[in-house]
BAPA-280568 format. One record per residue (C-alpha): z negated, x negated, y; residue in three letters. Coordinates in nm, 4 decimals. Layout:
<nodes>
Z  X  Y  Ala .
...
</nodes>
This chain:
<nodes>
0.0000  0.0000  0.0000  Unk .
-0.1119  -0.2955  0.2250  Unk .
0.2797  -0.4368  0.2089  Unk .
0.4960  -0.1478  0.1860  Unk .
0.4198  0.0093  0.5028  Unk .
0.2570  -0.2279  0.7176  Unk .
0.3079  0.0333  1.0500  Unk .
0.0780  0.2875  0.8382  Unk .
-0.1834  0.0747  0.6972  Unk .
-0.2355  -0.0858  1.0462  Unk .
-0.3336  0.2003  1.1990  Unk .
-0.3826  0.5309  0.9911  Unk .
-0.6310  0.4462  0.6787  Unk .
-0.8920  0.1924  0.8291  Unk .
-0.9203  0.2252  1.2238  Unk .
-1.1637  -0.0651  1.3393  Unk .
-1.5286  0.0542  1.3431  Unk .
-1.5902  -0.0603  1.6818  Unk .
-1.2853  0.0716  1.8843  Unk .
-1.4821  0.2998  2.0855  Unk .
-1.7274  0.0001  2.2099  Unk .
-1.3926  -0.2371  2.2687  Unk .
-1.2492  0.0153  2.4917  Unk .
-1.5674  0.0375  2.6576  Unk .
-1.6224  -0.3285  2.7545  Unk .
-1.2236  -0.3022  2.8358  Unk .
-1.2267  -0.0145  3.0462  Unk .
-1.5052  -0.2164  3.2489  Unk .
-1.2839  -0.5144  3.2797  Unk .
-0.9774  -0.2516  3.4175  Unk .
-1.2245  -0.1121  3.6157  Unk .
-1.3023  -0.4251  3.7932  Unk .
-0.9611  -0.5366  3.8373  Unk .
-0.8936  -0.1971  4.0427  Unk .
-1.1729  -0.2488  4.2397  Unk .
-1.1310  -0.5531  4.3576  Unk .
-0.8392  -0.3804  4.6023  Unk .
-1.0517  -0.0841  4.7939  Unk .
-1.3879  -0.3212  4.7790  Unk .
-1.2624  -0.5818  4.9670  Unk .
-1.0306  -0.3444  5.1919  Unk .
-1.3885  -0.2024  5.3024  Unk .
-1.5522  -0.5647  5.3191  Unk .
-1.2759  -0.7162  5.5288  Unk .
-1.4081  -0.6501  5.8933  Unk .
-1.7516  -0.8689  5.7664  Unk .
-1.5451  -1.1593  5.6094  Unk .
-1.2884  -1.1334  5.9412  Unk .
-1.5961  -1.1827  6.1333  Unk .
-1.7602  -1.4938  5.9252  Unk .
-1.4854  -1.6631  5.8392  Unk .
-1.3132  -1.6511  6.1684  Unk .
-0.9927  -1.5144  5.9959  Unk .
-0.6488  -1.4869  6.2128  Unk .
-0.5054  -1.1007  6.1551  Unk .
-0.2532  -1.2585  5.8910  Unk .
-0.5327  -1.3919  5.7013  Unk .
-0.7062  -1.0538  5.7170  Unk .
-0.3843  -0.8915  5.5675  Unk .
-0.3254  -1.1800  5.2970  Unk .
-0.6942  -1.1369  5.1864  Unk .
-0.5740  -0.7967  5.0351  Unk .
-0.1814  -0.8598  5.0078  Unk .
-0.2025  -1.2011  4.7889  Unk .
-0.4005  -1.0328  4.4816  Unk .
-0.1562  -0.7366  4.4993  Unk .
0.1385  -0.9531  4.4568  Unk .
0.0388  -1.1987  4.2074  Unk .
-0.1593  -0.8730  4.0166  Unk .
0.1968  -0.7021  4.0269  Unk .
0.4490  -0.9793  4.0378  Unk .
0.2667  -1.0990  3.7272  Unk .
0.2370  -0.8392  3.5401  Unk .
0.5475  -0.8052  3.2866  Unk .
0.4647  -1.1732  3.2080  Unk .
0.1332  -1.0768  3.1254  Unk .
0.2280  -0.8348  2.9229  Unk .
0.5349  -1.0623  2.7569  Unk .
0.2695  -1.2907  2.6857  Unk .
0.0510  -1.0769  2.4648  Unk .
0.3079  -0.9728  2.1999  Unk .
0.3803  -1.3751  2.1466  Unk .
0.0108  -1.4796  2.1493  Unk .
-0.1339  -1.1869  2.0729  Unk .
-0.3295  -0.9186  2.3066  Unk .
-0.6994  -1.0944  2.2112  Unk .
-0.6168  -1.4295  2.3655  Unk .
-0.4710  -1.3071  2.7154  Unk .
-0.6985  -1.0573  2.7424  Unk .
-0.9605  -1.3389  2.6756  Unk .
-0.7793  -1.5761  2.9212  Unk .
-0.7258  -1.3302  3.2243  Unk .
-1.0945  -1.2717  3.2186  Unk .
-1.1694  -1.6077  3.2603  Unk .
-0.9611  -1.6736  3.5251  Unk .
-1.0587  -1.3664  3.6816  Unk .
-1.3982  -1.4149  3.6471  Unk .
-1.3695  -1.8279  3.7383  Unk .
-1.1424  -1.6875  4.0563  Unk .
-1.4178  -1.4451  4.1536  Unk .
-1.7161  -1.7056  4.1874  Unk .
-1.4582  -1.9190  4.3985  Unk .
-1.3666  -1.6406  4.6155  Unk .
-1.7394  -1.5327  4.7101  Unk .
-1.8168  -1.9492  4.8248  Unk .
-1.5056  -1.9519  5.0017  Unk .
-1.5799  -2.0413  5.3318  Unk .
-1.2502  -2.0933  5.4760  Unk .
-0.9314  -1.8622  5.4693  Unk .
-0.7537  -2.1410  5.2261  Unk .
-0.9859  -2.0675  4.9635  Unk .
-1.0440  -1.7433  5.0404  Unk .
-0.6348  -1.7112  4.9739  Unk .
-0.6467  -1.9472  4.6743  Unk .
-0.9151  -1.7558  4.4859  Unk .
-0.7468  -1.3999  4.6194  Unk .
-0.4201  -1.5179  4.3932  Unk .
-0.6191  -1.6991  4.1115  Unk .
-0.7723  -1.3308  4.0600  Unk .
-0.3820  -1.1988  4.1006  Unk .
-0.3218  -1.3742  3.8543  Unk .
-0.6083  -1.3299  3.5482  Unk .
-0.5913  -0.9265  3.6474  Unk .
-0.1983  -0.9215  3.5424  Unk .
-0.2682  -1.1123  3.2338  Unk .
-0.5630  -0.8659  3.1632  Unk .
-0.4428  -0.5493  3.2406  Unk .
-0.1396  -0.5100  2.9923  Unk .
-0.3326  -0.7047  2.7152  Unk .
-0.6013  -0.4817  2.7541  Unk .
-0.4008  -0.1210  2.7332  Unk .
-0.1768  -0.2982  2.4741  Unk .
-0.5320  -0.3486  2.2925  Unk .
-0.6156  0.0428  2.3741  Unk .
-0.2328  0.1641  2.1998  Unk .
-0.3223  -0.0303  1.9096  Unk .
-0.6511  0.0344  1.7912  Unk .
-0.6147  0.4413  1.8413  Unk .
-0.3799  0.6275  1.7122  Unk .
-0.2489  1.0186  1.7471  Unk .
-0.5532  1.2444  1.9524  Unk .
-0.7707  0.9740  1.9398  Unk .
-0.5141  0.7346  2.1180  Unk .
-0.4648  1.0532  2.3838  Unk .
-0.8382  1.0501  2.4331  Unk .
-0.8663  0.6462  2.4637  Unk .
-0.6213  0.6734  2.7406  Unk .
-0.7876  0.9115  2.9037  Unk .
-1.1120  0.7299  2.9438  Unk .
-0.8596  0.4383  3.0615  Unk .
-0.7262  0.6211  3.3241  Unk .
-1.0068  0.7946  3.4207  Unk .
-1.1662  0.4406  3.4966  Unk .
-0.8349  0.3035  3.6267  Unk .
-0.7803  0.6490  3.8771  Unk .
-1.1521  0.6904  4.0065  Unk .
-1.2049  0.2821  4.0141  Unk .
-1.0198  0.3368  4.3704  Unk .
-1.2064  0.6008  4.5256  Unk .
-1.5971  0.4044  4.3813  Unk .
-1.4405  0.1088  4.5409  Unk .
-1.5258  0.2717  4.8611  Unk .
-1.8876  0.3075  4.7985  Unk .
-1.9543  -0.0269  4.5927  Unk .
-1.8197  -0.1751  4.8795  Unk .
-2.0156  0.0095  5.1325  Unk .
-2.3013  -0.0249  4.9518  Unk .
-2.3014  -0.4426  4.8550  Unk .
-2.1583  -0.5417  5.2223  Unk .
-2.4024  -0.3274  5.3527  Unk .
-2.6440  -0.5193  5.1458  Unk .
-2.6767  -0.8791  4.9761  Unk .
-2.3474  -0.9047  5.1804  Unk .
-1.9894  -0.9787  5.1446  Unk .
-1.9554  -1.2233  4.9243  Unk .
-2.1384  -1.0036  4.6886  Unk .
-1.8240  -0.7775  4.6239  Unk .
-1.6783  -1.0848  4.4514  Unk .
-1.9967  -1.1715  4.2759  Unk .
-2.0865  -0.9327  4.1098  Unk .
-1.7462  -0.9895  3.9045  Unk .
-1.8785  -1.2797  3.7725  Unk .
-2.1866  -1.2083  3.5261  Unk .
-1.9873  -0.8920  3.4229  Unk .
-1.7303  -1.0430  3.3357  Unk .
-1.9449  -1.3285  3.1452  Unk .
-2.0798  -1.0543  2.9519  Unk .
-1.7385  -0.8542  2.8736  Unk .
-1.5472  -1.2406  2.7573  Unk .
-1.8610  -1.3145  2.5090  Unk .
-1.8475  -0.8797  2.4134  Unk .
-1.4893  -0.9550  2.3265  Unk .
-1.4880  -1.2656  2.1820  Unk .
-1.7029  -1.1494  1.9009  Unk .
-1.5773  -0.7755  1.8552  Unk .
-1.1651  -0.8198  1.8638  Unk .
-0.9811  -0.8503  1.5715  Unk .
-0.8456  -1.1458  1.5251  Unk .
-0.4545  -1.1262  1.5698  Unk .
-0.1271  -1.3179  1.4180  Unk .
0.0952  -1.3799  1.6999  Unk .
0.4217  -1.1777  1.5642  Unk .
0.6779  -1.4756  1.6088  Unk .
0.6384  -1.7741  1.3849  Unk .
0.6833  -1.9820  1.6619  Unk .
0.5636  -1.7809  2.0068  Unk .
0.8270  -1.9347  2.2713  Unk .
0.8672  -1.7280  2.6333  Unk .
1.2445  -1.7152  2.7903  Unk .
1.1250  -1.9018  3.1278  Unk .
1.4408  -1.7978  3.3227  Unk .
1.3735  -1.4553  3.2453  Unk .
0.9893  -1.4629  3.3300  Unk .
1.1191  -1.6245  3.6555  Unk .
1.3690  -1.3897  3.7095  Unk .
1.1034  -1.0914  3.6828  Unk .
0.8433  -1.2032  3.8441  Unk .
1.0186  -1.3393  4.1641  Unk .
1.2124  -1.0165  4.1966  Unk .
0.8418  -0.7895  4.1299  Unk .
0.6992  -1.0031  4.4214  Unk .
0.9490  -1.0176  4.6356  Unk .
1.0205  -0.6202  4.6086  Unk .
0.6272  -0.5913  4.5977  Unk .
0.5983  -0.7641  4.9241  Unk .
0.9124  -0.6052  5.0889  Unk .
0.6988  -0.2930  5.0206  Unk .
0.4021  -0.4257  5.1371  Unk .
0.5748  -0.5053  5.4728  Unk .
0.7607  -0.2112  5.5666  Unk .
0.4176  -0.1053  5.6483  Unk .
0.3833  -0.2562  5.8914  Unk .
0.6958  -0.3753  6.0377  Unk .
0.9098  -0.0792  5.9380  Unk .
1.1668  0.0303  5.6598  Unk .
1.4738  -0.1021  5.8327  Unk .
1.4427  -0.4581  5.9248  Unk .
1.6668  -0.6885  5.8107  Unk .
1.3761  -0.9387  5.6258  Unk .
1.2737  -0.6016  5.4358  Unk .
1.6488  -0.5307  5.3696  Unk .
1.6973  -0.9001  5.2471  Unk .
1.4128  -0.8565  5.0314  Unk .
1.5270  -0.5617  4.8385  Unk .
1.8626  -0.6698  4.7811  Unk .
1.6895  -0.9959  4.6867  Unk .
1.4996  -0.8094  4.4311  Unk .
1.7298  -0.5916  4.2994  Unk .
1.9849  -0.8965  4.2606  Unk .
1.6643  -1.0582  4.0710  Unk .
1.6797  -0.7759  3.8338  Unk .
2.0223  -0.7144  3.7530  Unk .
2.0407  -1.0866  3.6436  Unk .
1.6995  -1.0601  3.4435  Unk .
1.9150  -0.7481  3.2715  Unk .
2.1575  -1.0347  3.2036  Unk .
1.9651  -1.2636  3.0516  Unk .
1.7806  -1.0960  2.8278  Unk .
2.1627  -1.0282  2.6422  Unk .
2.2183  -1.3589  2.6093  Unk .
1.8417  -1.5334  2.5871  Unk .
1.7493  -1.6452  2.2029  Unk .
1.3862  -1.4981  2.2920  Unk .
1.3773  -1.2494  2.5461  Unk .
1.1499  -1.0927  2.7215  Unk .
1.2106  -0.7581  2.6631  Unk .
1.4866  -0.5072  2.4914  Unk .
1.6084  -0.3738  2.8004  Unk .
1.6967  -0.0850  2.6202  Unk .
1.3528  -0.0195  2.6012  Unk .
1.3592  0.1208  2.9881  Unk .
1.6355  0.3810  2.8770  Unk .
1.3866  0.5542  2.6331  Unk .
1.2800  0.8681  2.7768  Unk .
0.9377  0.8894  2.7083  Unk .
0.9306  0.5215  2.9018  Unk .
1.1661  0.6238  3.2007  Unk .
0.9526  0.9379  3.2213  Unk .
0.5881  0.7444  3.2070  Unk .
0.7092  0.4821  3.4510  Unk .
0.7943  0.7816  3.7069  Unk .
0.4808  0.9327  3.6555  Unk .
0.2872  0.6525  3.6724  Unk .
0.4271  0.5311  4.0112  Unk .
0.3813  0.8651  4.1726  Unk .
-0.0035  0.9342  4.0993  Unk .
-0.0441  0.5386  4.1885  Unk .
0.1557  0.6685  4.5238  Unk .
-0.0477  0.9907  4.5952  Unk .
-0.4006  0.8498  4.4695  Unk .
-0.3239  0.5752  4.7276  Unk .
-0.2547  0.8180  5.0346  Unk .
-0.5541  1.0245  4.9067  Unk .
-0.7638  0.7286  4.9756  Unk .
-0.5712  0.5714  5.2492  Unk .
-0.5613  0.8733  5.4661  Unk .
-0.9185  0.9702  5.3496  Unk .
-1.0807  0.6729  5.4197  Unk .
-0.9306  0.6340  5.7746  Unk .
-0.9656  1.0112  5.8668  Unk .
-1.3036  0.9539  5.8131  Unk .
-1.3843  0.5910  5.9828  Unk .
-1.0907  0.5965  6.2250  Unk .
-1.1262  0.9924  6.3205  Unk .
-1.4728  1.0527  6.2641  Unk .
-1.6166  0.7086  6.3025  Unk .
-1.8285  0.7142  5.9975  Unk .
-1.9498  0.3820  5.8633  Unk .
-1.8557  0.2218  5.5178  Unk .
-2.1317  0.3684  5.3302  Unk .
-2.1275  0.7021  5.4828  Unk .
-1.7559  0.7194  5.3658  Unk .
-1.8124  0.5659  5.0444  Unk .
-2.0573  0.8607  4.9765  Unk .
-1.8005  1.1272  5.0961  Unk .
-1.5333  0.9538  4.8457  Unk .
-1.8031  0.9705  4.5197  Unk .
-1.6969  1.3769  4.4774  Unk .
-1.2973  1.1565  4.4479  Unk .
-1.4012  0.9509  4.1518  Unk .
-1.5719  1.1563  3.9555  Unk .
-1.3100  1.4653  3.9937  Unk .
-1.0429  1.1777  3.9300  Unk .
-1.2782  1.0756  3.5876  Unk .
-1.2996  1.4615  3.4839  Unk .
-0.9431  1.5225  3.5424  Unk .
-0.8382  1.2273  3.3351  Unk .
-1.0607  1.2806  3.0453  Unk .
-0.9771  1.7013  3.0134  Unk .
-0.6132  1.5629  2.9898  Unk .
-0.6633  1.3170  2.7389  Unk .
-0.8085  1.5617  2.5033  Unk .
-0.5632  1.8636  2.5929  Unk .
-0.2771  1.6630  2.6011  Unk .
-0.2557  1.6990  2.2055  Unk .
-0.2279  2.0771  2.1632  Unk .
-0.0939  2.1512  2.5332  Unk .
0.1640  1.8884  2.5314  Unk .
0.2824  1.6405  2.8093  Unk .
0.5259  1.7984  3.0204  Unk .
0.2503  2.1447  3.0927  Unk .
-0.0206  1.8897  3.1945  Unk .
0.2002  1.6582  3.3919  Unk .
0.3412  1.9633  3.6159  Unk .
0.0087  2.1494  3.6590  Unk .
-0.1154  1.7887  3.7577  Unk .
0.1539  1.7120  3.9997  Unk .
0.1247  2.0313  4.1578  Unk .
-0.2902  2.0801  4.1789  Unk .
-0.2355  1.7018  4.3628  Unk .
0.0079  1.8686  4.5960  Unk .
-0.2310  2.1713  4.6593  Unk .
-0.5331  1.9290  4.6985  Unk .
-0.3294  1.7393  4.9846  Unk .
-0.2178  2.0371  5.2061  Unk .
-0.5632  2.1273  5.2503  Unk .
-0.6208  1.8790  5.4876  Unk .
-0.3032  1.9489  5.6856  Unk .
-0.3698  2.2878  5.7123  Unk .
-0.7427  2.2327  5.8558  Unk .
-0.8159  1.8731  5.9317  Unk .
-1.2214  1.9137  5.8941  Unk .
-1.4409  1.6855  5.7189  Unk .
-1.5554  1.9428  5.4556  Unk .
-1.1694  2.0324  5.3981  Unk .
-1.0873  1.6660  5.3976  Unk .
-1.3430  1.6084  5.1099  Unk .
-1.2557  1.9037  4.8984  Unk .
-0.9089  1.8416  4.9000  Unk .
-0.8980  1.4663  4.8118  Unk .
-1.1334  1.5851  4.5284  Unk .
-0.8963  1.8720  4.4145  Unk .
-0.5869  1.6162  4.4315  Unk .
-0.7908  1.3376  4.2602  Unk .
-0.8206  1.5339  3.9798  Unk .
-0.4405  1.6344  3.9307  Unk .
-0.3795  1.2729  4.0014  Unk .
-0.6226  1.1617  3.7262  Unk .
-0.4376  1.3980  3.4837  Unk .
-0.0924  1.2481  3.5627  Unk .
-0.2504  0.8974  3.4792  Unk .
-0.3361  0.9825  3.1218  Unk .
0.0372  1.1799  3.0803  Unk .
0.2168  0.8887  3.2417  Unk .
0.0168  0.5958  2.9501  Unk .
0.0400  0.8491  2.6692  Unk .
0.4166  0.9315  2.7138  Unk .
0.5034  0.5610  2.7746  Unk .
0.3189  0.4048  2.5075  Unk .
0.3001  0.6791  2.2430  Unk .
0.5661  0.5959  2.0720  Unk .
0.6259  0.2219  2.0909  Unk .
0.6448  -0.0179  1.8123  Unk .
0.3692  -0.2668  1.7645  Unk .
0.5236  -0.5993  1.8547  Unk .
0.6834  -0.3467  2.1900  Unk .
0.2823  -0.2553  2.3140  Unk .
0.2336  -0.5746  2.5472  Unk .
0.5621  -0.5814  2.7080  Unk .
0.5789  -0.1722  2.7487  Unk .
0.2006  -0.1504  2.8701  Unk .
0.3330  -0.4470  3.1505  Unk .
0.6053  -0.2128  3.2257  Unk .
0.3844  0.1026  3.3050  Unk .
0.1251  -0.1362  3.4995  Unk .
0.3881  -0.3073  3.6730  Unk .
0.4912  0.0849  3.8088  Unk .
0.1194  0.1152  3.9027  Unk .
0.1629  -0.1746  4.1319  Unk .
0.4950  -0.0521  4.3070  Unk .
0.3611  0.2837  4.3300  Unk .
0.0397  0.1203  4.5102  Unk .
0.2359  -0.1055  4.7320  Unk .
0.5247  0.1944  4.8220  Unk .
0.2289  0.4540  4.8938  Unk .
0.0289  0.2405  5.1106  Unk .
0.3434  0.1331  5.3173  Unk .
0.4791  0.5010  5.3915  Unk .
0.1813  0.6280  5.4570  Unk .
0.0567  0.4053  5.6703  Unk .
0.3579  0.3995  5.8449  Unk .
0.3917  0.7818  5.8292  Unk .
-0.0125  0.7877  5.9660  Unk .
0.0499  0.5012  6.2023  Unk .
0.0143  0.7703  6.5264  Unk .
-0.3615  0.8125  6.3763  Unk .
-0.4740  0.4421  6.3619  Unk .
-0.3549  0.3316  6.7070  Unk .
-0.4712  0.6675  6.8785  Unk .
-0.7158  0.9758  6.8972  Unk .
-0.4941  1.1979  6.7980  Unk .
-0.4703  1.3676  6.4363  Unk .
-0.1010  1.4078  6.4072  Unk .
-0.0671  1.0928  6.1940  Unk .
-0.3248  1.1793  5.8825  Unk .
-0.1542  1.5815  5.9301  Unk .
0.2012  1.4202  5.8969  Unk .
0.0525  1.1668  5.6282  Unk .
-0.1010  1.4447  5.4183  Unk .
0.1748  1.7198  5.4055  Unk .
0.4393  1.4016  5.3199  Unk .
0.2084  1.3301  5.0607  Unk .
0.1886  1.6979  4.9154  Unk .
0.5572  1.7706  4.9615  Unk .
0.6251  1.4360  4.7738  Unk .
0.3579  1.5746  4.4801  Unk .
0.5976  1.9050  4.4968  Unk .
0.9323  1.7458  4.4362  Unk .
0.7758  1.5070  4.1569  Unk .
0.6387  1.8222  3.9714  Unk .
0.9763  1.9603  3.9502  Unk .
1.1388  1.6198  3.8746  Unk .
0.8735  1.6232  3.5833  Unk .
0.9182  1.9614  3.4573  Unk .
1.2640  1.8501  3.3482  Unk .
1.2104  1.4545  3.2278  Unk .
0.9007  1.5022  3.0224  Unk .
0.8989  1.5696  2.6687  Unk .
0.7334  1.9467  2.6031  Unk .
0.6245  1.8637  2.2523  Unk .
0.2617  1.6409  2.1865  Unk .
0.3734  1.2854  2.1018  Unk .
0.2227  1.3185  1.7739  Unk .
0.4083  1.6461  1.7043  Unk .
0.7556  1.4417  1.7779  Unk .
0.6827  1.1112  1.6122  Unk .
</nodes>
């Protein structure tokens, strides 16, 4: 039985005892990783102030783990089906971890930087190791459920941002928000170390197609940054032009090599799949609208209402947990109800949750509706993994799970730059017309998607179709 259907007896008749408690220690690690973006967004005034940043610095602080976190990512996950998901997963926590220590002594913007993209670049060999980890040890309703514990960590790990930040740089300080990374993670690498099956890399001898990695991960960042630019210098310039066409040059000849490599990255037929094209869209688009929930959320209430950190931290709480709730309903509904009802009904209570706010732009109606629309976006997370990854073949789970996490990233990156451009009216000015403009973008956008959805995903459980 043990050789004649290896894709069975790896999964179905003995699922490792202690899945549950890996996907615990890894849904920590995730949850740090997404963290580390709306922490230090809510710390950066403090370390402007000690460190005597300039304004670029100040943006870099945030923008340099995006990019290497996203430019990184399909490597990461590349990297895991040679060496197997144990060892990166392994690796990108200590570097993470290592980065995180460095980052918190920092006293000067170079090492501030330097430790900003050493964290970049543990958190993209991490992330798609670790969800590549979560595909396979679970399988059928349980694998539903696992994701949706994932993403409800992943979703709400933005909005608690908020308050762990208010609450550490209100208290032991800034450098505290990096940390406190480090005797997690200490205790997550030596968790891990012990509990993770040991794995065989799949390839007798692991090689990576270097051009190929290059070719990816130039064209991520520079697409990445082009996004992360346009916020602030507009959609039309020529550098953000240049960098588009740069990237999508980048990735037509990445499609090229990987014909003609010996090892490739990737089966590029792999993004024609539907259940992948349709996870990737998903996946981008709650990234997108959890972003301009708490983007506009956060600065309606600082910028608008002048609250402090913590007092907006506090407001944002009712964000994570209706994120966590809506995440983990999904992930065990999504068996019997099916994808494409729960990825709709998502979609469109996000869009309902952000026109609240347009319609009356009060605090109270501010908070309820980023609640209501974290929960639809938390559902979407958990439809977007399980449709992507459902079905994928074993030695396919690393580079698929860098392919959905990789969307997460450009959906981050293209939400914050609209809406922030979109909102721009708001930040420089006392009026409100900016955060109305930002929200009912954001809730039309969450409307069109739901259609787009009701058509692309797959009505039938995964399970049910496999």
């Amino acid at each position: 039985m043990t050789h004649k259907n290896p894709d069975a007896s790896a999964q179905h008749p003995s699922p490792h005892p202690l899945r549950w408690r890996i996907l615990g220690f890894l849904g920590i690690a995730q949850l740090m990783l997404i963290l580390d973006i709306t922490v230090v967004a809510i710390a950066l005034p403090h370390i402007e102030t000690d460190l005597a940043l300039s304004r670029q610095a100040v943006t870099w602080t945030v923008s340099a783990y995006t990019l290497a976190f996203g430019g990184l990512m399909l490597l990461g996950g590349r990297a895991a089906d040679l060496f197997g998901a144990k060892r990166v997963v392994l690796t990108g926590l200590l570097i993470f971890t290592t980065a995180s220590l460095v980052t918190g002594l920092a006293d000067e913007a170079g090492l501030l930087l330097g430790g900003r993209i050493a964290q970049g670049v543990g958190a993209a060999l991490l992330s798609p190791a670790a969800l590549s980890l979560v595909v396979g040890l679970f399988d059928g309703d349980e694998r539903n459920k696992a994701l949706g514990v994932w993403s409800a960590l992943g979703g709400g790990g933005a909005a608690l941002g908020v308050l762990v930040g208010g609450l550490l740089t209100a208290g032991p300080g800034w450098p505290w928000v990096f940390y406190v990374n480090v005797p997690i993670g200490l205790v997550i690498i030596a968790s891990l170390a012990r509990m993770l099956p040991n794995q065989t890399a799949p390839a007798p001898r692991p090689r990576l197609d270097i051009l190929g990695a290059v070719l990816a991960t130039a064209s991520s960042v520079a697409l990445i940054y082009a996004l992360i630019r346009a916020g602030d210098h507009g959609w039309l310039t020529a550098t953000s032009g240049l960098l588009v066409l740069g990237a999508g040059i980048g990735y037509l000849a990445f499609v090229a090599r990987q014909k003609t490599a010996k090892s490739p990255m990737m089966d590029v037929a792999l993004l024609a799949r539907r259940p992948v094209t349709t996870g990737t869209f998903l996946i981008l688009m709650a990234t997108a609208l959890m972003i301009a929930v708490f983007f506009l959320g956060t600065f309606y209430f600082q910028h608008a209402r002048d609250y402090g950190a913590l007092r907006t931290g506090l407001l944002f709480l009712p964000v994570a947990v209706a994120t966590m709730v809506g995440a983990n309903l999904t992930g065990r509904a999504i068996g019997r109800l099916g994808a494409r009802v729960l990825a709709v009904a998502g979609l469109l209570a996000a869009a309902v949750g952000l026109a609240l706010p347009a319609l009356a732009m009060e605090p109270a109606i501010v908070a309820i509706g980023t609640a209501i629309a974290g929960a639809g976006t938390g559902a979407v997370f958990v439809v977007a993994s399980a449709t992507a990854l459902g079905q994928v073949a074993p030695h396919e789970a690393g580079i698929a799970s860098g392919i959905v996490s990789t969307f997460h990233e450009f959906g981050a990156s293209a939400g914050a730059a609209v809406i922030s451009s979109v909102a721009a009216a708001s930040l420089v000015s006392d009026t409100l017309s900016g955060f109305t403009d930002g929200f009912i973008l954001a809730a039309v956008a969450a409307t069109v998607a739901a259609l787009v959805a009701a058509v692309l995903t797959p009505g039938m459980p995964a399970h049910a179709e496999s």
